[in-house]
PAMI-737771 format. One record per residue (C-alpha): x, y, z. Coordinates in steps of 0.001 Angstrom, whole numbers, padded with zeros to 6 digits, always signed. Layout:
! PAMI-737771
XYZ/...
***
This chain:
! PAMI-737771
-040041-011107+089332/-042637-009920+087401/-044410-006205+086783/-046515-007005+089343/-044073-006522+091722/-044725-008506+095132/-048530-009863+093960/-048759-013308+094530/-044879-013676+095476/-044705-015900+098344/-043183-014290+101374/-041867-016114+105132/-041470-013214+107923/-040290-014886+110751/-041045-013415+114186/-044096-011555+112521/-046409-012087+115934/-045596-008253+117097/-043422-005382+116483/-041766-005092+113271/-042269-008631+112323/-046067-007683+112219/-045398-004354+110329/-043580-006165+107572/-046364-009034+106656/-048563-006431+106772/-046601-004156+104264/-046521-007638+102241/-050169-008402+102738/-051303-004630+101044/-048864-005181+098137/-051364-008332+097313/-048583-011001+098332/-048949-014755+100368/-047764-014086+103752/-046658-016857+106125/-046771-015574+109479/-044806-016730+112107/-044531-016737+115854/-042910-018762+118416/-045298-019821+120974/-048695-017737+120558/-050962-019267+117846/-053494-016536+118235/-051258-014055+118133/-050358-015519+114566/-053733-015587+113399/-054255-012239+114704/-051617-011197+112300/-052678-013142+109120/-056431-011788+109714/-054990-008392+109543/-052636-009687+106244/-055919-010705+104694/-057997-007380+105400/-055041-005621+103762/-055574-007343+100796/-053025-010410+101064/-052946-013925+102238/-051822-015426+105015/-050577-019052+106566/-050260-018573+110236/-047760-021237+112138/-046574-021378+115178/-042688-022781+115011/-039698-021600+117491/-037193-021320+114511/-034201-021211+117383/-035122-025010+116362/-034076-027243+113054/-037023-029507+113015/-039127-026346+114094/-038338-024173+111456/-038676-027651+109064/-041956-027194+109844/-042772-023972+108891/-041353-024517+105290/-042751-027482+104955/-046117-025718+105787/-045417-023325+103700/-044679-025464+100226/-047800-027691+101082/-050085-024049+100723/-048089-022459+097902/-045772-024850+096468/-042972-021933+096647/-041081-019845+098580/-040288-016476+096848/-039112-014325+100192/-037311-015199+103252/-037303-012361+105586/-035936-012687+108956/-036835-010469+111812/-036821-012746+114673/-034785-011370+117553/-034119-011123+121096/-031939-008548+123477/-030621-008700+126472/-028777-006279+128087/-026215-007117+130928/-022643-006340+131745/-020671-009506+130729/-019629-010059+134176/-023484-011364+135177/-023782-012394+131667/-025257-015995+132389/-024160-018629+129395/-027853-019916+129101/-028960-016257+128244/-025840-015690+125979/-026791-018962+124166/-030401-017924+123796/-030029-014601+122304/-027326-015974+120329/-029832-018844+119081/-032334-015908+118420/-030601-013603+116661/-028113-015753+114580/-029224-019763+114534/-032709-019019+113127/-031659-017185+110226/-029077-020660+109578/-031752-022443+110556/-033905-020495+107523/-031698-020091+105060/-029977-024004+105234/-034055-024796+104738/-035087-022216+101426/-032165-021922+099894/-032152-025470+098246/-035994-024956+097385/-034827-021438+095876/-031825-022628+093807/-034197-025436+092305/-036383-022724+091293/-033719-020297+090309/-035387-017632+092119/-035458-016276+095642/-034790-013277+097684/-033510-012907+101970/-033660-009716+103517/-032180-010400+107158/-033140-007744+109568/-029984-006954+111513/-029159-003218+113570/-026295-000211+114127/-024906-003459+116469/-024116-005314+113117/-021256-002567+112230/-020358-000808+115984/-020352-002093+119776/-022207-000788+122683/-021842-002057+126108/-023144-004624+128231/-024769-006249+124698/-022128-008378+124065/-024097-011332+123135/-026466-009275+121006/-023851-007472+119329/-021361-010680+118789/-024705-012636+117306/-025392-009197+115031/-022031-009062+113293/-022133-012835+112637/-025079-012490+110958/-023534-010293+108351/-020411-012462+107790/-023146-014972+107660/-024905-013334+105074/-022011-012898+102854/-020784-015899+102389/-024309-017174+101759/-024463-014770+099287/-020842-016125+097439/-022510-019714+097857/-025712-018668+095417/-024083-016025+093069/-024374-018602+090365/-028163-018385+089978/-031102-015662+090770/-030599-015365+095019/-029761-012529+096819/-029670-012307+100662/-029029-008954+102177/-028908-007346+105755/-031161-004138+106610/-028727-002437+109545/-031035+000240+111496/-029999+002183+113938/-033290+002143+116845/-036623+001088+115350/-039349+002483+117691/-040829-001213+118511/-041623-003631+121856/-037932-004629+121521/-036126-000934+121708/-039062+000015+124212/-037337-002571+126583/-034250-001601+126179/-034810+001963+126950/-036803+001170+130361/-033713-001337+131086/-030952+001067+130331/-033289+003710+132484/-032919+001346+135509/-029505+000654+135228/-028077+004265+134461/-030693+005246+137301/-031626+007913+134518/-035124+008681+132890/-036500+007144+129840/-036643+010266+128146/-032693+010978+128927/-031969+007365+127274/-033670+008299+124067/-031916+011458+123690/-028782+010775+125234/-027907+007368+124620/-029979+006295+121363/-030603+009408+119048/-027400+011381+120330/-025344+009618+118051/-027535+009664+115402/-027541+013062+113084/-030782+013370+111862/-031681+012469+115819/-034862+010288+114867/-036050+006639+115278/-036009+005185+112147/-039710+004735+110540/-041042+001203+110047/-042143+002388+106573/-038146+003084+105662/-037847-000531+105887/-040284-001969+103862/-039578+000310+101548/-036130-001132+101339/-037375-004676+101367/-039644-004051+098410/-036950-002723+096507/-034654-005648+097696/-037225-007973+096235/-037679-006022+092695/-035541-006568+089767/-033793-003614+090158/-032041-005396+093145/-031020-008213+091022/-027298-007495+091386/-027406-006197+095261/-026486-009104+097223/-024236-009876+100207/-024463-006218+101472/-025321-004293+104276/-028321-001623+103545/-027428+000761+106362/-030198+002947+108092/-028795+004761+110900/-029333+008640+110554/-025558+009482+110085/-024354+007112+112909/-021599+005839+111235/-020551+008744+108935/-018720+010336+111704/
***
């Protein structure tokens, strides 16, 4: 890394279409760096994002790849390398949630949020990693949640695929200790975004409660400090992941939770 800190450094932000996907290549863009933006279906809703990427002050690839798929996600690294010849950061903040008791649990949703949350980031990582240990040089920052370290109910797919992606990210971790990789996992408790705005009207319906009584009952109850966590908390994080002072943090689980889990 060098004292420009993330200028020029080429960055992949899966799921980067809306939400905090979008937040975080835009973070990337105004720090000067090469943003690949990535969304499943919508093309315009990927150059949407890298338009905004280059007002900030970046630049931006946008490509359209459902990285739930191998030869999908081939494709967006190989797009990537043919505009920039490198691939400096790998962050991963595709996801999908889904909640529903395990007794309606269909497998074809289980398997979907399962591919979502957990095969993408194999399907990343088996893809950069090789291009990073050539070049002795690369950095993952997996976006995981609260569900990567405790259970709620009826998210048993969500929560199964969010612990496997930090025993995942460990081992991956062991695998490139030998040279200048580090992949870590960003566990936040609720993120005010698209995705935690669904779940509160779906837990609404099914508790036959109002929105407001999730928020404070069911998400920020168990949380101290009693606040969503601020977008800006975790790109702060994930520029620090990516500076040399991070060199030596790798394999671990950056926890952001308010005080969840210190009870």
């Amino acid at each position: 890394m060098n004292d420009d800190g993330l200028k020029g450094r080429v960055f992949i932000v899966t799921g980067s279409g809306r939400g905090l996907g979008r937040a975080l290549a835009c973070a990337a863009g105004r720090e000067k760096a090469r943003v690949v933006v990535n969304t499943r279906r919508d093309q315009q809703a990927a150059e949407a994002v890298a338009a905004e990427v280059t007002r900030c002050g970046g630049e931006a690839l946008a490509v359209r790849a459902d990285v739930t798929d191998f030869e999908e996600a081939r494709t967006l690294v190989d797009r990537a390398l043919a505009k920039w010849n490198r691939i400096d950061v790998l962050v991963n903040t595709v996801g999908r949630f889904h909640w529903n008791p395990l007794a309606t649990m269909e497998p074809n949703e289980w398997r979907r949020i399962v591919a979502t949350n957990l095969d993408s980031v194999f399907h990343m990582c088996r893809l950069v990693v090789p291009h990073m240990r050539e070049r002795r040089f690369g950095r993952i920052v997996n976006i995981g949640s609260i569900h990567s370290l405790v259970a709620s109910p009826y998210k048993s797919a969500y929560v199964a695929a969010k612990h496997g992606l930090v025993g995942f990210s460990k081992t991956i971790a062991l695998e490139t200790a030998n040279t200048d990789i580090t992949i870590n996992t960003i566990c936040p408790s609720y993120v005010k975004t698209p995705l935690v705005d669904q779940q509160i009207a779906a837990q609404a319906r099914s508790h036959g409660i109002s929105e407001a009584e999730v928020i404070n009952r069911i998400m920020l109850e168990p949380m101290p400090k009693r606040v969503f966590i601020g977008i800006d908390e975790i790109t702060g994080i994930i520029a620090f992941l990516a500076s040399p002072a991070a060199r030596n943090i790798t394999g671990q689980m950056i926890v952001v939770d308010g005080g969840w889990t210190i009870r």
